[in-house]
C-alpha positions in Angstrom: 0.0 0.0 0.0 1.5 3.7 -1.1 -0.3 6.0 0.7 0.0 9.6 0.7 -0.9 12.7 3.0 -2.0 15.6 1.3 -2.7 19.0 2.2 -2.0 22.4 -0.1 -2.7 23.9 3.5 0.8 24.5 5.7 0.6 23.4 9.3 -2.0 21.0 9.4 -0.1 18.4 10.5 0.7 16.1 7.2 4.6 15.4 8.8 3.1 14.3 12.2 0.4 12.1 10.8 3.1 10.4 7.9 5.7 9.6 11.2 3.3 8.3 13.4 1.1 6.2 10.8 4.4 5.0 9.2 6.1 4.3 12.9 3.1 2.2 14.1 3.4 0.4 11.3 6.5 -0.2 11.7 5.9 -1.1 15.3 3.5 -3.6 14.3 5.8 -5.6 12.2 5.0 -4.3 8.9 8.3 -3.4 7.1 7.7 0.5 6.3 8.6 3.2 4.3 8.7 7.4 4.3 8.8 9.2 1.5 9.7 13.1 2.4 8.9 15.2 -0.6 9.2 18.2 1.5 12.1 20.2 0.7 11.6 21.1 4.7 12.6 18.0 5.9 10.3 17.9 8.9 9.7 13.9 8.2 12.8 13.4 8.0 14.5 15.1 10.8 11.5 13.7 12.9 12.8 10.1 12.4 16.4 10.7 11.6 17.0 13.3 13.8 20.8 14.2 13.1 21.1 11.1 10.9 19.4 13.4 8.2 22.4 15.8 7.8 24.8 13.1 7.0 22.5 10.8 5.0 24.6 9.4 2.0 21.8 9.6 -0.3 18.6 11.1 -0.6 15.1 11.9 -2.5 17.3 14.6 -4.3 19.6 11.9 -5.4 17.1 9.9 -7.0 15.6 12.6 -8.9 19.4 13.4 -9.9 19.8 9.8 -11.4 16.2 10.6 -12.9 17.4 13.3 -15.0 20.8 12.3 -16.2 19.8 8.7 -17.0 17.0 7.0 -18.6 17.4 3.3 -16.3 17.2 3.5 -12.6 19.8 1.7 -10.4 19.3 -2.0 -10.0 19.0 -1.6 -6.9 16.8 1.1 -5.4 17.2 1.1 -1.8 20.6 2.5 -2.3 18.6 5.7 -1.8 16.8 4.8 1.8 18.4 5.6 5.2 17.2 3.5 8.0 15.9 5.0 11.5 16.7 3.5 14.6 13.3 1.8 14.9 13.4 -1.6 13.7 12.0 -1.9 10.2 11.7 1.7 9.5 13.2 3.7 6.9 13.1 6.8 5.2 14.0 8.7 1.6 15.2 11.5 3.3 14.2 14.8 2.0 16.4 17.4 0.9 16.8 21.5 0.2 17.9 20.6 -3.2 14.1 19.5 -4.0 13.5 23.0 -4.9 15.7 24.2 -7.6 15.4 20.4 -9.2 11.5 21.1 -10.0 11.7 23.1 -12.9 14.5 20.8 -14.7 12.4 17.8 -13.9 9.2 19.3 -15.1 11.0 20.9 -18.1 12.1 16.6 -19.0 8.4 15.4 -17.9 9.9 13.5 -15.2 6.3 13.4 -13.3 6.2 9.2 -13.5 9.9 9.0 -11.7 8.4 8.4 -8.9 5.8 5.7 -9.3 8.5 3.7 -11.1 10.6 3.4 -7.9 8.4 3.3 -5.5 6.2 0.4 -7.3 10.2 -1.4 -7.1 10.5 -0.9 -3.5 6.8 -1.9 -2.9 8.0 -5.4 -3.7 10.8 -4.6 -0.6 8.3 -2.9 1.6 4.5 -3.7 3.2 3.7 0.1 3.6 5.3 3.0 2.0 3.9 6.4 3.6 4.2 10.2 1.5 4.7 13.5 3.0 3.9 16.1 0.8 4.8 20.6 0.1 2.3 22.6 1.0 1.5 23.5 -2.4 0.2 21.4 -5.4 3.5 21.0 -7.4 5.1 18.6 -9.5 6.3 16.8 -6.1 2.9 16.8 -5.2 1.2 15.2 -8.2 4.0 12.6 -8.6 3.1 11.6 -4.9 -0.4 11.2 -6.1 0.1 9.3 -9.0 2.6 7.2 -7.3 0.1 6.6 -4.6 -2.6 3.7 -3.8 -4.1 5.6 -1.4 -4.7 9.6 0.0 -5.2 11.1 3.5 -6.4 14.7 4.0 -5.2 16.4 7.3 -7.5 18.8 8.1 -7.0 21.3 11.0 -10.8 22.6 12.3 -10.7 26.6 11.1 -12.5 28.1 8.4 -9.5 28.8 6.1 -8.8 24.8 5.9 -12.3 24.5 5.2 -12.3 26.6 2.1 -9.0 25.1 0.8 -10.4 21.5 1.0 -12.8 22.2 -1.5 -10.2 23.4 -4.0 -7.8 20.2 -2.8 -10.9 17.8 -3.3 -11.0 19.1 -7.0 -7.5 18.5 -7.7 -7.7 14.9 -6.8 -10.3 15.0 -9.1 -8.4 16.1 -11.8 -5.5 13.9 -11.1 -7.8 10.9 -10.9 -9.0 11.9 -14.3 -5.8 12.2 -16.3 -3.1 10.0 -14.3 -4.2 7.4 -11.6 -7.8 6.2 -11.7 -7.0 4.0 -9.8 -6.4 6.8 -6.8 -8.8 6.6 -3.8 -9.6 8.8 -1.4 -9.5 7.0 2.2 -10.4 10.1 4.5 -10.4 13.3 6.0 -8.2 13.3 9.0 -9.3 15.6 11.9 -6.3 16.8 13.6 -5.4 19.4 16.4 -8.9 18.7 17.8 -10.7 20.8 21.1 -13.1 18.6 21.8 -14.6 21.6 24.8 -14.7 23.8 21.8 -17.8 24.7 19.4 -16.5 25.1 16.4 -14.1 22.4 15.7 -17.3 19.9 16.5 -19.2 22.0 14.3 -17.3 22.1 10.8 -16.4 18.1 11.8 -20.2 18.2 11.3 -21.2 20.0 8.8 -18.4 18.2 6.8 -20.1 15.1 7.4 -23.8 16.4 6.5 -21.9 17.5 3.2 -21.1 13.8 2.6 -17.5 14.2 3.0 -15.2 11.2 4.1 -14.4 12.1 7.8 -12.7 9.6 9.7 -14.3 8.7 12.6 -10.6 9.2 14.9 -10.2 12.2 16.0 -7.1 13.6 16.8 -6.8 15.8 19.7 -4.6 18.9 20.6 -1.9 17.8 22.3 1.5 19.5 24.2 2.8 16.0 24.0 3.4 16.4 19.8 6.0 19.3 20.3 7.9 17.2 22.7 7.9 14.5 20.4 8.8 16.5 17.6 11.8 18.0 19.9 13.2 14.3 21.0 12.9 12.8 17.6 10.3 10.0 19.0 7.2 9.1 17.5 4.6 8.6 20.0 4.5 5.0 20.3 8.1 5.1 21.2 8.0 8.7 23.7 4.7 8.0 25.1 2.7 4.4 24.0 0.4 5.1 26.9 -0.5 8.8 26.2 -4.3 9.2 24.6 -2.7 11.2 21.5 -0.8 7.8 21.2 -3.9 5.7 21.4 -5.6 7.9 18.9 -3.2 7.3 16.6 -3.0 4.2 17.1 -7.0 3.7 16.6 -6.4 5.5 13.3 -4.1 3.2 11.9 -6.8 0.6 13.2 -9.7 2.6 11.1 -7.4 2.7 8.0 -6.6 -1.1 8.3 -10.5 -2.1 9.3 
């Protein structure tokens, strides 16, 4: 399963939600793959921590070998750092991603992607995508590499209006390059669950027939510490009730 998390929306917590989906699964068994397409890096430095600064090779690489030759390497996890959590690892992001995009989409390289990661599906069970806030080229060869997309969606009115325009260009990228692409939910994250309106846009998205998942997940100090000490939650805190929420999420998506 490729799955990516989408949002043209900054802050809405698509880097948290790819870590913690992608370290439960890893936590379950399931050998597991990130994907950082964010020339940020927050995914990355998340579950590298300093190992990200002197990663050997990178996302940037790949696309590299993507320009200047028309076979990939034989073998593709050349690319891949591992974490320190067992059957982890990530293609670690890199501040080169931005003045690659114009070459690659000046040499249509928007399929690069699926190609490699449909090789290392056969290497990994689950292979999670962080995405830029924006729709680029990074962005739609996530979503045409993907099986799968989650929508983090942070309860405030300017999120609400942007999902509307990021619901049609799914659309649109269903219609000319994956068909096949599904939409498995809305994500509600950063929840107040003693607050009015977060329960009342969760709400009125549903009455509009939206896909909300039924997890919600709440506000929590406990992210930022996580984010600080490079743990996922099921490593800093498996008791926490972020950590169970999380954990019921990946539950929901594998129902």
């Amino acid at each position: 399963m490729r799955r990516v998390v989408f949002n043209q929306k900054g802050g809405v917590g698509k880097s948290s939600i790819t870590a913690n989906l992608a370290a439960i699964s890893a936590a379950r068994g399931r050998d597991t793959l990130v994907v950082d397409l964010d020339a940020q890096g927050n995914a990355s430095q998340y579950l590298l921590g300093d190992a990200w600064e002197t990663a050997e090779s990178d996302v940037a690489a790949f696309f590299n070998d993507a320009l200047s030759i028309r076979l990939l390497p034989r073998d593709p996890l050349r690319y891949l750092t591992p974490t320190e959590f067992e059957g982890l690892h990530v293609l670690a992001s890199s501040p080169e991603l931005a003045e690659l995009q114009a070459k690659l989409e000046s040499k249509h390289k928007i399929f690069k992607l699926k190609e490699l990661l449909l090789r290392l599906s056969e290497q990994f069970d689950a292979i999670y995508i962080d995405t830029p806030p924006a729709f680029n080229f990074y962005t739609l060869s996530a979503l045409i590499a993907a099986d799968s997309c989650l929508i983090p969606f942070d309860c405030d009115d300017f999120s609400r209006r942007a999902l509307y325009t990021l619901m049609d260009n799914l659309e649109e990228t269903r219609a000319d390059h994956n068909p096949d692409l599904k939409l498995e939910g809305i994500v509600i994250n950063q929840f107040l669950s003693r607050a009015n309106l977060p329960q009342r846009l969760v709400d009125e998205l549903r009455e509009e027939g939206l896909p909300v998942l039924d997890t919600l997940l709440s506000s929590s100090i406990k992210m930022r510490e996580s984010h600080e000490q490079c743990l996922p939650l099921i490593h800093l805190a498996p008791r926490h009730k972020l950590t169970a929420e999380f954990e019921a999420l990946y539950d929901e998506l594998h129902g």
